[in-house]
Backbone as a printed PyTorch tensor [residue, N CA C, xyz], in Angstrom:
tensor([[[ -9.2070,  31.3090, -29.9320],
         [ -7.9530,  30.9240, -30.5640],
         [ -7.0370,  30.1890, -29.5780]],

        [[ -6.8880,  30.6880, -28.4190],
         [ -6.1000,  30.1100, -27.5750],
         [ -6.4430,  28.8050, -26.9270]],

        [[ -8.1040,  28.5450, -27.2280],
         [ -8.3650,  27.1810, -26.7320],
         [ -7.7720,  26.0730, -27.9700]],

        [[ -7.9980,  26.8220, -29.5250],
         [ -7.3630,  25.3510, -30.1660],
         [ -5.9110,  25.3840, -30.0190]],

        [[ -4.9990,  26.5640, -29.6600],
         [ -3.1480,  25.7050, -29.7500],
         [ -3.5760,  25.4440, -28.4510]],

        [[ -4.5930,  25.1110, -27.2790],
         [ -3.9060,  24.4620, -25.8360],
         [ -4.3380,  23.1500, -26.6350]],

        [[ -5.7660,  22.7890, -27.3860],
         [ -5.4450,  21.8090, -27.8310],
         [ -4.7660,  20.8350, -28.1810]],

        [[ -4.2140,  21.5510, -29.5170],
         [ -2.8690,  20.8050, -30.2380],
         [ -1.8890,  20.7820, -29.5000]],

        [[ -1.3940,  21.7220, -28.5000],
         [  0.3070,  21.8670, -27.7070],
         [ -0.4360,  20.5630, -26.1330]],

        [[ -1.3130,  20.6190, -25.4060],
         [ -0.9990,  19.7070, -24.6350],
         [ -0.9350,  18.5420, -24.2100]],

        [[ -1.8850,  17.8210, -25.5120],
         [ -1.3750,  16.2370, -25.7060],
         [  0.1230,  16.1230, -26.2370]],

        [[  0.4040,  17.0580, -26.6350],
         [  1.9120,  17.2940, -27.2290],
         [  2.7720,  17.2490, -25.8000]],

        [[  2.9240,  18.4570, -25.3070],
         [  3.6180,  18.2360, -23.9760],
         [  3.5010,  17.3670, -23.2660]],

        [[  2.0750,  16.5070, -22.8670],
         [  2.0840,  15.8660, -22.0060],
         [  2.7800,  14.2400, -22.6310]],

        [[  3.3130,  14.3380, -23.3120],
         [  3.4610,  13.4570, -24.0160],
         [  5.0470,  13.4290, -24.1760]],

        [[  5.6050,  14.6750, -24.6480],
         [  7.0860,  15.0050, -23.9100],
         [  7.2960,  15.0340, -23.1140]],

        [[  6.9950,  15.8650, -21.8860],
         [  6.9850,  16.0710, -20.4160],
         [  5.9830,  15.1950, -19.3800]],

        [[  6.1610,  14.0310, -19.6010],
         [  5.1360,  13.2460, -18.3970],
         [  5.3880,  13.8530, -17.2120]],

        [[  4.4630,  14.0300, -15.8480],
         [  4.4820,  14.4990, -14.8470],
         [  5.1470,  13.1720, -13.6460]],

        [[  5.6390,  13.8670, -13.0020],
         [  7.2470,  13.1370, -12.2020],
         [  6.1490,  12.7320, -10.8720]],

        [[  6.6710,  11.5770, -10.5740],
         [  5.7130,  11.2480,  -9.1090],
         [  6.1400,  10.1330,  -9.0750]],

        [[  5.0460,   8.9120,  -8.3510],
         [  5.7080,   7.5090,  -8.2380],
         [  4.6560,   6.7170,  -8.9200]],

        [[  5.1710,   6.9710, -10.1230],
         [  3.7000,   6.2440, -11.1140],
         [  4.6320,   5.9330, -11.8950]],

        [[  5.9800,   4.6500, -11.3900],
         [  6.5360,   3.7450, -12.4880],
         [  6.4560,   2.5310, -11.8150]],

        [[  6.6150,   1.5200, -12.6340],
         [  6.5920,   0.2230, -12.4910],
         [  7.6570,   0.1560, -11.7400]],

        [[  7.7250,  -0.8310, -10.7760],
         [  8.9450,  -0.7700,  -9.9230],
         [  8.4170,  -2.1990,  -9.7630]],

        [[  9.5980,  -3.4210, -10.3510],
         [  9.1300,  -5.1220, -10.0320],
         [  8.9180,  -5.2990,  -8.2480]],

        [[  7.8970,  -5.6880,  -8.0460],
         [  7.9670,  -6.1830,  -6.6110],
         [  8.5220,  -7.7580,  -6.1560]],

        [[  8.9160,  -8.3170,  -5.0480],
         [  8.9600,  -9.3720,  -4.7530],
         [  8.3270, -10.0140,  -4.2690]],

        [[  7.7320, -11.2740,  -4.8600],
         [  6.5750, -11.7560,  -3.9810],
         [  7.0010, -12.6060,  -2.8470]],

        [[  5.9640, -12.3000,  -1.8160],
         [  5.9310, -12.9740,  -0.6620],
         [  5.4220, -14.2140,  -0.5130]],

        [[  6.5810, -14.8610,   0.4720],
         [  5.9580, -16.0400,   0.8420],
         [  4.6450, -16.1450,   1.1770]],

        [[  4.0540, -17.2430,   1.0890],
         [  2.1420, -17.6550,   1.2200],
         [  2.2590, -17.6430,   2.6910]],

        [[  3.2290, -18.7750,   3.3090],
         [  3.2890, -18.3700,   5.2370],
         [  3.1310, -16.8790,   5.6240]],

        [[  4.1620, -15.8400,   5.1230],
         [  3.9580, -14.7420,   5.0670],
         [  2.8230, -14.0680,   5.5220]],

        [[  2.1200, -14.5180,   4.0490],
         [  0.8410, -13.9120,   3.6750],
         [ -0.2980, -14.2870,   5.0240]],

        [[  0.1050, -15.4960,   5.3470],
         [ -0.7590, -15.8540,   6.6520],
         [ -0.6660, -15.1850,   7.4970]],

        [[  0.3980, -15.1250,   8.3840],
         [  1.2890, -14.8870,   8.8140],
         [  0.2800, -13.4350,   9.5320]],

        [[  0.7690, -12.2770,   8.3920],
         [  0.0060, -10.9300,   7.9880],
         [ -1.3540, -10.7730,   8.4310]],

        [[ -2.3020, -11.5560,   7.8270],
         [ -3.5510, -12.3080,   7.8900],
         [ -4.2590, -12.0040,   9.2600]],

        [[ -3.2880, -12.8640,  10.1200],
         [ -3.5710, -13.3970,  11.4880],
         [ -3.5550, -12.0780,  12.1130]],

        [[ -2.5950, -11.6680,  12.1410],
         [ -1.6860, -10.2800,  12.6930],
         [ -3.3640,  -9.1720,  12.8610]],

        [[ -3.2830,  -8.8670,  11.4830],
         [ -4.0980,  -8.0900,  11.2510],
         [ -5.7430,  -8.4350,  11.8680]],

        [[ -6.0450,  -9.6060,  11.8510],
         [ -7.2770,  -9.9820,  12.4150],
         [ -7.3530, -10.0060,  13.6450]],

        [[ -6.0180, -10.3840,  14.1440],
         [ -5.6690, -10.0800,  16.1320],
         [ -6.2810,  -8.9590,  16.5190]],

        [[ -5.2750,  -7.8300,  15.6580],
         [ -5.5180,  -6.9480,  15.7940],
         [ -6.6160,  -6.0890,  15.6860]],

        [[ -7.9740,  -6.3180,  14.5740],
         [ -8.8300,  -5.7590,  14.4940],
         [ -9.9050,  -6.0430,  15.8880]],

        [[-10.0100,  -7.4490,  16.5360],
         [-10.3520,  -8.0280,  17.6180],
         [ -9.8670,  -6.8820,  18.3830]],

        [[ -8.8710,  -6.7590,  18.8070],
         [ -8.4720,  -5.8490,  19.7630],
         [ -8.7530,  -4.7780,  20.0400]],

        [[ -9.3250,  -4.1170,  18.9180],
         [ -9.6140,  -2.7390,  18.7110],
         [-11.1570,  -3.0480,  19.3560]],

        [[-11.8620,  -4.0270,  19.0810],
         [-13.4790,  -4.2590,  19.1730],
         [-13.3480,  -5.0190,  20.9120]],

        [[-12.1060,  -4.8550,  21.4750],
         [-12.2440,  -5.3130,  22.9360],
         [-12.2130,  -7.1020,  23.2560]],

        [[-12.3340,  -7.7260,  22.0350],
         [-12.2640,  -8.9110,  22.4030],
         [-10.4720,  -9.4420,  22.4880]],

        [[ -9.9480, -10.3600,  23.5570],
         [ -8.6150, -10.5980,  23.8920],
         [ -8.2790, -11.9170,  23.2760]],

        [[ -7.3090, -11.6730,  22.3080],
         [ -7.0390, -13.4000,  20.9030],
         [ -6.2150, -12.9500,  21.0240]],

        [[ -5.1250, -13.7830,  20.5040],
         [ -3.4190, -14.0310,  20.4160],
         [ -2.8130, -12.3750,  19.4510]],

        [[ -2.0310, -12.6660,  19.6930],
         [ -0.4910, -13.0190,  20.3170],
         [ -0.5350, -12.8750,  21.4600]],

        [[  0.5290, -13.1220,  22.4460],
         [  1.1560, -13.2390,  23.0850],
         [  1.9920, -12.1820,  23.3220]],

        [[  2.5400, -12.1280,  22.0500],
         [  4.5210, -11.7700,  21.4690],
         [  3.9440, -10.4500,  20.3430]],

        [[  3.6840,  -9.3130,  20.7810],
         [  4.1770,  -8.3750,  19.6180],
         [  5.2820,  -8.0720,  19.1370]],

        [[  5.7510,  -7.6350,  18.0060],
         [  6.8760,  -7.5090,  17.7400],
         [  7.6180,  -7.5590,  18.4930]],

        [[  7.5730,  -9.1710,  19.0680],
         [  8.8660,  -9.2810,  19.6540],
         [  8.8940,  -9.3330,  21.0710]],

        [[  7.8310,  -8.5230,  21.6480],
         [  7.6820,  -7.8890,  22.9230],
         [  6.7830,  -9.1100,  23.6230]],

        [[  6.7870,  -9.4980,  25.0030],
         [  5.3310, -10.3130,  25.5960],
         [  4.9190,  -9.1450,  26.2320]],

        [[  3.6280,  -9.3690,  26.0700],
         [  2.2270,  -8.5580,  26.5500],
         [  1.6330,  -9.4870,  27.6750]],

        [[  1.2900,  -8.8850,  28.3010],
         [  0.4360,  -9.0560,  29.5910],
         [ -1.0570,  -9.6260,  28.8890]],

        [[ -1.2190, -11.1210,  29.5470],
         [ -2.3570, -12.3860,  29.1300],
         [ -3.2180, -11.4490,  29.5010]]])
């Protein structure tokens, strides 16, 4: 008995009571395409770096690093 009202009651509730988290649409702003390069590069420097090979920057955030 108690399995058919969870039936009927929890498409019901869940349907009143949606569960709270960060599962709403929130408009984003899109980024510039330079940006997007930009990012790109960054990130590919960086994966190099991790594997020991030495590619640009120069300038981390901002900072100069030792050639």
């Amino acid at each position: 008995m108690t399995q058919h009202i969870r039936t009927l009651f929890e498409p019901l509730l869940r349907w009143l009571l949606p569960g709270r988290g960060c599962h709403r649409a929130v408009p984003t702003r899109p980024r510039a395409a330079g940006a997007n390069a930009l990012q790109r590069e960054r990130h590919r420097t960086l994966w190099l770096a991790v594997h020991g090979i030495d590619a640009r920057p120069r300038r981390i955030h901002g900072v100069k690093v030792a050639a």
